[in-house]
Every structure is written in C-alpha cells, then in structure tokens.
C-alpha positions as CSV (number, residue, x, y, z in Angstrom):
1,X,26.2,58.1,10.5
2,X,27.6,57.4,13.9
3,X,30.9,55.4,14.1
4,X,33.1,53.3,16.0
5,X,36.0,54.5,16.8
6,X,39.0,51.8,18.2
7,X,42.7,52.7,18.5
8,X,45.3,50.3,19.9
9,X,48.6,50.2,20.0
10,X,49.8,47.1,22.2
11,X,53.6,45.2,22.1
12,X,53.5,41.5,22.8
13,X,57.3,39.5,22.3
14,X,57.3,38.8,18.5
15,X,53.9,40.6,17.7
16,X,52.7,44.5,17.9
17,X,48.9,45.5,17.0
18,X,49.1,48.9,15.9
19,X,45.2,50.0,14.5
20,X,43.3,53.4,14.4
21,X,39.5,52.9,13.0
22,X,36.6,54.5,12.1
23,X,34.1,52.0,11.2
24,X,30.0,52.4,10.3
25,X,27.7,51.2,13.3
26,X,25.7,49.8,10.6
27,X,25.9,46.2,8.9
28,X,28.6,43.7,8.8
29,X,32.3,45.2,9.1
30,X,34.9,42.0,8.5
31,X,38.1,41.9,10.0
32,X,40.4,39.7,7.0
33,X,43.6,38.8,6.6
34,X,46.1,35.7,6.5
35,X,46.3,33.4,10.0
36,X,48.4,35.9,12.7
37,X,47.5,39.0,11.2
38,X,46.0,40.3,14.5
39,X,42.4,40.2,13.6
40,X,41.2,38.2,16.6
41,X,43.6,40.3,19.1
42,X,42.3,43.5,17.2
43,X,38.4,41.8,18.3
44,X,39.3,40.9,21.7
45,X,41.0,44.5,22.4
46,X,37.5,46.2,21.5
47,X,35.9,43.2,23.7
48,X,38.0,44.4,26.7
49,X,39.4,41.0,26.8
50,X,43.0,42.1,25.8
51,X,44.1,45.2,27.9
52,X,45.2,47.9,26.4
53,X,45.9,50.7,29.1
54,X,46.5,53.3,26.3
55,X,43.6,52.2,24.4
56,X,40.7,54.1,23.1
57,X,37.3,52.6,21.6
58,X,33.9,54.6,21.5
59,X,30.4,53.3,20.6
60,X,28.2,55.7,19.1
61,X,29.6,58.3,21.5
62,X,29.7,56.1,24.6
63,X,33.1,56.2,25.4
64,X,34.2,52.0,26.6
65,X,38.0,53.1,27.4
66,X,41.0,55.6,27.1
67,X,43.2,57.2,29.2
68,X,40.8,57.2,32.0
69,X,38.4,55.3,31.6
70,X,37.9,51.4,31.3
71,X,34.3,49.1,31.6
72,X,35.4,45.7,31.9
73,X,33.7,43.2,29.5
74,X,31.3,42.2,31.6
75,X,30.1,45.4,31.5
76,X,29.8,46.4,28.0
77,X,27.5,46.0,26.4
78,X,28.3,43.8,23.6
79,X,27.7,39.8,22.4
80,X,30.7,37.7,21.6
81,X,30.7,34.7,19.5
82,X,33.6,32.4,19.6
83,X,35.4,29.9,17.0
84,X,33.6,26.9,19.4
85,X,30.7,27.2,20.7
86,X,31.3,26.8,24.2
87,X,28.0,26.0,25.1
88,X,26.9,24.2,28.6
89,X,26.7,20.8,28.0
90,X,24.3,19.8,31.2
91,X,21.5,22.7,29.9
92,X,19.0,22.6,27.4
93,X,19.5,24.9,24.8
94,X,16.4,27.3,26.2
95,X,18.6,27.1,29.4
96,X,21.3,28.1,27.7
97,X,19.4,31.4,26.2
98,X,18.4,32.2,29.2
99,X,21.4,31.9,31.2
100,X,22.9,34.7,28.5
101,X,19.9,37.4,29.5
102,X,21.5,37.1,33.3
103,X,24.0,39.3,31.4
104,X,21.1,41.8,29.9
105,X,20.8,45.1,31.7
106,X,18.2,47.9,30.7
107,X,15.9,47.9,28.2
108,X,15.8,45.3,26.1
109,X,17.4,46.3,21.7
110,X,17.0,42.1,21.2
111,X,14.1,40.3,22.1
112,X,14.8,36.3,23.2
113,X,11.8,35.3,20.8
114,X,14.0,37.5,17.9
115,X,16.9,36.1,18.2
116,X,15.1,32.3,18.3
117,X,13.3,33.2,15.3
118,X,16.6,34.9,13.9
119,X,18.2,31.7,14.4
120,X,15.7,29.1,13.1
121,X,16.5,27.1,16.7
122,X,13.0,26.8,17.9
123,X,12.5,23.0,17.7
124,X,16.0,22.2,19.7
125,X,14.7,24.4,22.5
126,X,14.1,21.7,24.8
127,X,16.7,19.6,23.5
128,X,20.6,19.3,25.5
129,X,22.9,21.0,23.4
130,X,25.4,17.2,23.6
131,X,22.8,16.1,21.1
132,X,23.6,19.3,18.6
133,X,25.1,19.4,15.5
134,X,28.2,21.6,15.0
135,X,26.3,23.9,13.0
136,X,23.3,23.9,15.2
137,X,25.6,24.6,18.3
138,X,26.9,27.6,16.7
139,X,23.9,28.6,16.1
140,X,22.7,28.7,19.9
141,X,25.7,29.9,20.7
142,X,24.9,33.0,18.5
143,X,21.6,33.4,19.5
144,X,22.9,33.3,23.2
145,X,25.3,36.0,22.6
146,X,22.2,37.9,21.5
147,X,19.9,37.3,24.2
148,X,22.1,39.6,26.2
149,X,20.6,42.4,23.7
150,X,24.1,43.6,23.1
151,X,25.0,47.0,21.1
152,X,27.1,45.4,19.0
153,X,28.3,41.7,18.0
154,X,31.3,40.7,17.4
155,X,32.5,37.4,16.1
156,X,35.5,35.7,16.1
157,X,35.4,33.3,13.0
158,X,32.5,31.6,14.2
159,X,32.2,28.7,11.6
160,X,36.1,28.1,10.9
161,X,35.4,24.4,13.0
162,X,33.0,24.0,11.2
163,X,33.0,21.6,7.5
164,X,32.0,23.1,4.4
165,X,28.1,21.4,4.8
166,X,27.6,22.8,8.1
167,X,29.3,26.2,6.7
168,X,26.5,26.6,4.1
169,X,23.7,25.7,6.6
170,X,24.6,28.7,9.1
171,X,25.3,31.4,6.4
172,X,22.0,32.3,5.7
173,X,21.3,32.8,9.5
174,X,24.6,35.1,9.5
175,X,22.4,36.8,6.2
176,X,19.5,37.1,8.5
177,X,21.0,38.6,11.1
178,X,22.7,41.3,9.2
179,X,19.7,42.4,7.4
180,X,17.6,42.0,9.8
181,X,19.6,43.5,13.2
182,X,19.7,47.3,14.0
183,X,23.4,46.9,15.7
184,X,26.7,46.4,14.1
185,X,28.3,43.3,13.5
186,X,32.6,42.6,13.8
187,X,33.3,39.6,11.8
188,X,36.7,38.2,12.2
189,X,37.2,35.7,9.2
190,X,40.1,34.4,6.7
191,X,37.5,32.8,4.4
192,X,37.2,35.1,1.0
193,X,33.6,33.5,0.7
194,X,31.9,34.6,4.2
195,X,33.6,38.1,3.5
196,X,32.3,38.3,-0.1
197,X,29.3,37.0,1.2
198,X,28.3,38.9,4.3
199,X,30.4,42.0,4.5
200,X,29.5,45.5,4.2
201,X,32.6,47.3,5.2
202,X,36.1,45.8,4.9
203,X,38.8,46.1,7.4
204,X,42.6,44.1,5.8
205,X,44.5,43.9,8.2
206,X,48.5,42.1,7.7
207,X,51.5,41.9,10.5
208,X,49.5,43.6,13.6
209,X,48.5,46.7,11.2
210,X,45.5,48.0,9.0
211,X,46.4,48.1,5.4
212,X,42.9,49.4,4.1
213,X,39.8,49.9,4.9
214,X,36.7,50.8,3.8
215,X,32.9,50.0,1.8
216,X,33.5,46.2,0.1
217,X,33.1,47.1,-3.1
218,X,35.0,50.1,-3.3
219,X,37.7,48.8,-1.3
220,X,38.0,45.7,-3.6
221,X,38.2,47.9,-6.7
222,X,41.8,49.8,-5.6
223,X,44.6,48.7,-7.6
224,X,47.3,51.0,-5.9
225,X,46.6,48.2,-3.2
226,X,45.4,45.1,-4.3
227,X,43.7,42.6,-1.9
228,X,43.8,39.3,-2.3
229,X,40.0,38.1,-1.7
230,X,41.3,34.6,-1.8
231,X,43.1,33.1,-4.7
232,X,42.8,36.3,-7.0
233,X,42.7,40.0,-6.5
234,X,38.6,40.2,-7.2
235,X,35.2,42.5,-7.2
236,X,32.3,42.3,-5.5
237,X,29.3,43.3,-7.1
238,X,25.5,43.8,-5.3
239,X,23.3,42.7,-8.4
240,X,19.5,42.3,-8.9
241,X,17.9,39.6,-10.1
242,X,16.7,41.0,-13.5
243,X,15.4,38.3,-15.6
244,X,15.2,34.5,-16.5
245,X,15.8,32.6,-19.1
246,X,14.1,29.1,-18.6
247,X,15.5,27.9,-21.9
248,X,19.2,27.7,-20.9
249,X,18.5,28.0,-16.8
250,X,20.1,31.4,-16.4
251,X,19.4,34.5,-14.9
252,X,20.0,38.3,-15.4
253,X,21.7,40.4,-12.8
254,X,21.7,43.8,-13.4
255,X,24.3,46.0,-11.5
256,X,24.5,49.5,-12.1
257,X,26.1,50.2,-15.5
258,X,25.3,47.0,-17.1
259,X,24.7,43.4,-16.3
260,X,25.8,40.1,-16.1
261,X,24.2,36.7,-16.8
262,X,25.2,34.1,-14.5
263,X,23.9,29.8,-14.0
264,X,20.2,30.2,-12.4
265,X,19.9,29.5,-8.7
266,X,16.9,30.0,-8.5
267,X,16.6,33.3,-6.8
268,X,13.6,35.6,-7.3
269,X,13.2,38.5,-9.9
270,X,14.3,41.6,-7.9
271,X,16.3,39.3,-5.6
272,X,19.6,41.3,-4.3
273,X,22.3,39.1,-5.3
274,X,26.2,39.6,-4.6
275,X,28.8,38.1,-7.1
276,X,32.8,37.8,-7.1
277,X,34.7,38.4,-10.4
278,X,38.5,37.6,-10.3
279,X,41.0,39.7,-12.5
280,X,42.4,36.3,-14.0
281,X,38.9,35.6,-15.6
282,X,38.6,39.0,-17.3
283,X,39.7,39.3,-21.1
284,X,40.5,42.6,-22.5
285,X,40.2,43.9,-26.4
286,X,39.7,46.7,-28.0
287,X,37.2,45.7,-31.0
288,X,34.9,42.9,-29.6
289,X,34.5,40.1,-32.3
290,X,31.4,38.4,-33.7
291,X,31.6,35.2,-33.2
292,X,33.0,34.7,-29.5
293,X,32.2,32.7,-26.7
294,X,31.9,34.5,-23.4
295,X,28.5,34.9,-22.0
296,X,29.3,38.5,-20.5
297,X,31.0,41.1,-22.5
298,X,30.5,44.4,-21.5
299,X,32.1,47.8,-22.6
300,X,34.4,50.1,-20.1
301,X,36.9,53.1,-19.6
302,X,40.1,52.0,-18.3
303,X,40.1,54.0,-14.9
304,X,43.8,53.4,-13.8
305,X,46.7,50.6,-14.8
306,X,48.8,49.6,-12.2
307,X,52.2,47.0,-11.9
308,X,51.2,43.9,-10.5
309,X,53.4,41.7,-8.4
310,X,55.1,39.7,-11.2
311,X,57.1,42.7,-13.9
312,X,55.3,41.0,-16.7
313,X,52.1,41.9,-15.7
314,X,49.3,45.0,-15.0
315,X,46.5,45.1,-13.2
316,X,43.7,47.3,-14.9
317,X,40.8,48.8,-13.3
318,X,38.1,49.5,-16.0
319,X,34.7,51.2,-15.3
320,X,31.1,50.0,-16.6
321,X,29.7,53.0,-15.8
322,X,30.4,53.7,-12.1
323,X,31.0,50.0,-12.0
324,X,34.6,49.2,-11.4
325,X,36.1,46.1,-12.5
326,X,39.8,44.8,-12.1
327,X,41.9,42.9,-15.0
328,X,44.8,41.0,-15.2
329,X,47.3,41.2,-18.6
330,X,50.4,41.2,-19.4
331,X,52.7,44.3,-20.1
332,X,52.8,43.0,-23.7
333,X,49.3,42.7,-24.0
334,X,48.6,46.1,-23.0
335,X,51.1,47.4,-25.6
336,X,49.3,45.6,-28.1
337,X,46.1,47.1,-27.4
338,X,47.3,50.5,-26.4
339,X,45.6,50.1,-23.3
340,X,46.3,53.1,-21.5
341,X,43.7,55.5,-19.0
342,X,40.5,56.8,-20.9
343,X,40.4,54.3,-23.5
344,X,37.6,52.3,-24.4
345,X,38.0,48.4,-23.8
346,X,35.8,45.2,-23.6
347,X,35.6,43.4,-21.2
348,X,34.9,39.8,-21.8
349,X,34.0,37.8,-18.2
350,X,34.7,34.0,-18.3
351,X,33.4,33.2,-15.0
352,X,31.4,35.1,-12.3
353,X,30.4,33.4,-9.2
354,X,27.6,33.8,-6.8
355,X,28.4,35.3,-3.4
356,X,25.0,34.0,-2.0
C-alpha cells in the first residue's frame, strides 16, 4: 500500500513537535491525544500552514516539501476542515460549494454532486448558510472542502463546537465519507468516541511527540503502552451483526474468535458493527461458575501481564482466538488465580458498548 510519509521537527518557546510517520493512504488515520499535545500543529504542518523549512511530507510519492522543495497550501492538493465552520455568511450554501471548486485543478477525484449526496445537504442548497444549524454548517463546510477534489482530507476536530445532539447527527456523514471516499482522511480529535468510532489507523500523540502508532485495534490491544481511549485503557472490536433475539431485544456480534451479545440497536444481520470494551469491565477466573450473571463470558489465553500505573494492579492482555482483549486486576488477584502467560482464563464482560 502506498503511504504518507510526514517528518517534522519544529521548536516554538515552551512547545517542540518532533514526529516521523508512515501512515496508510487508505481510510481514517486520527490524530488523539490530551488538549496541547501537538495534534493540530502536527495537521497544519502537513497542510503547509505551519512552516517547517526542514520538513519533509510525501503523498503517494509526490513529494509536497523537504529540503528543497515546498508547494504552498494553496497549492496542494488537499481539503481542510476546521473546528468552525467558517463559512460565507452573504452566499447560499451552493455558492459556497462552488466558490471551493475555484480551488480544483485537473481532473476531477470528487464530483460536486458526490460530495452533496455524501453530505445529505441537498435541500439547504439554495438556503444562506446564517440560517444553518451548527451541525448543518459543518456539514457544508465539509462538503466544500471536498468540492476542491482534494487528495487527501484533513480535519481539525471538526465537531468539537459542536453539542452532543448535533455530534450524533454529523457522525454518520463522517461514516459515509470514510467508507465511501477513495482518499485518506487526517482526523484530529480528543473525543475517545469519534476515534473509536471512525478511525482505522491510530496516531497518540503526547508533549509534541508520537507515542504509538498504528491499526486501531491492534494498537489498542498493547499493554507495554497502554492508551487511554477515554476514561479506561479499552479495545475496539469490528463485529458483525450475527443474530437477534426479539425476546430480550438483543443482538449477536460475532468477531473473530467468539462473540458478544450486546442491547439491540437495531442494526441489520451482517451489519459491521464496532464496540469498545474497557479493562475495568472485564472479570477474570479460572473455572467459570454455573450460575452467574454476565451476559458475555468467553474463554482466553493470557497473551502478556503487564504493571499498571497504580503497584497494586496488572493489566492483562488475554486472547479469544486472535482476538485480544485487555483486563484490569489486582496483583492479589492474579496470585490467586495463578494468572500468569499461557494459561487459560475466562473472561466475563460486564458491559460492551456500541461504537456506532
């Protein structure tokens, strides 16, 4: 697969970005970590909007800067999505569209009609985009971004202004867009739900440097470095809608190595469906009893123990089949169970929540 391929190295007073990537010119890659981390500055260096002179970033072999060469933003070609929408208030939204293709040069990789249809904006066409919603704003402004046919998108948190209502009215769109679009997609977010969510490839980045990346679900499963997807060190699995059971409204996901049954949301057998599972809602035991009341118990090979950040506690990565799943329990615990690598476990889930 081609790659990306963005190194920067850049002092500011009080902050240095220091990041060499390889990333997959395929999908959704998100750019996470805390507030200051250098995920936006990391964004706008690939955008050309923060110069680097000793910068390098390629596209798919198309070289965009080093040592001696540098296209201004203008001219590469790229969409950029920012936290507001920044739209023109005295245009209609079609004006607005079109106003982005002034930016298009050769042949076109996004067709205007695609990236309405992407979008779901086609009745507020003729409508001035002071009469928008927040989410429908953002919306535009994605689509605009589009209409320029870039290479790549990138996005710079693009519903953190957003409230939680409007949040869950443009996800699906952002869905769309990465299942849908043949170009890459750099998403800059702190929210462990739109990364869980919509992300394919994981970049963590903390201070001004990258401390891992790599696929989302493997990524997520390493216990020599724990991330923090949120609250709780967690796993993201890509599931199936298997089967339903009407009598207690829930549903079957299978994932490879087992499954899980999760409340019913009404997605459709053979549905793709991504779920979260936190370490602190995993039970281990060695002999799984009778009577006992979690939904999901499913059988594992511890893979690797490691120390967690309090002494009193391990963090446990067990495998259902390829599957990897990470636990939470205390050194005592694992003593008493004589948890250790290659031994067989249970694992019994509490709570596993939909991603989408």
């Amino acid at each position: 697969m081609s790659v990306i391929r963005a190194r920067f190295q850049k002092d500011w007073p009080g902050f240095s970005l220091a990041a060499d990537l390889a990333l997959p010119s395929r999908g959704v890659t998100a750019l996470f970590g805390p507030s200051g981390s250098g995920k936006t500055t990391l964004l706008r260096c690939m955008a050309g909007l923060e110069v680097d002179p000793n910068g390098y970033f390629c596209f798919n072999n198309e070289v965009w800067q080093d040592g001696r060469t540098w296209l201004p933003t203008h001219k590469r070609p790229l969409g950029y999505v920012f936290q507001e929408a920044s739209l023109f208030s005295h245009l209609s939204v079609l004006d607005n569209l079109r106003y982005g293709q002034r930016r298009m040069s050769g042949t076109a990789q996004i067709d205007l009609q695609q990236a309405i249809d992407l979008l779901g904006i086609k009745p507020l066409l003729a409508r001035h985009t002071s009469s928008l919603s927040g989410g429908e704003k953002q919306r535009v402004a994605i689509a605009r971004a589009l209409a320029v046919s870039p290479k790549i998108l990138l996005m710079d948190e693009p519903l953190a202004a957003l409230d939680l209502a409007r949040k869950q009215e443009v996800l699906p769109y952002l869905e769309r867009l990465r299942d849908e679009l043949d170009i890459p997609i750099i998403y800059v977010s702190h929210s462990a739900d739109e990364v869980a969510r919509l992300a394919d490839h994981l970049v963590v980045m903390d201070q001004g440097t990258v401390v891992a990346s790599g696929p989302l679900q493997e990524t997520l499963a390493r216990v020599d470095l724990p991330i923090r997807l949120g609250e709780d060190v967690a796993v993201v699995l890509h599931t199936v809608v298997a089967e339903r059971d009407t009598q207690w409204h829930l549903a079957r996901l299978d994932f490879a190595g087992g499954h899980v049954w999760v409340p019913d949301s009404g997605a459709a057998i053979g549905h793709t469906v991504r779920v979260r599972v936190l370490a602190r809602d995993i039970t281990l035991t060695t002999d799984l009893p009778e009577q006992q009341s979690a939904l999901n118990s499913l059988l594992g090979q511890v893979d690797m123990i490691m120390p967690d950040v309090h002494p009193g506690l391990l963090l446990v990565r067990v495998l259902v089949g390829p599957t990897a799943f990470i636990a939470r329990i205390t050194k005592r615990s694992a003593a008493a169970l004589a948890v250790e690598p290659k031994s067989r476990v249970w694992l019994q889930i509490k709570s596993v929540a939909l991603a989408n």
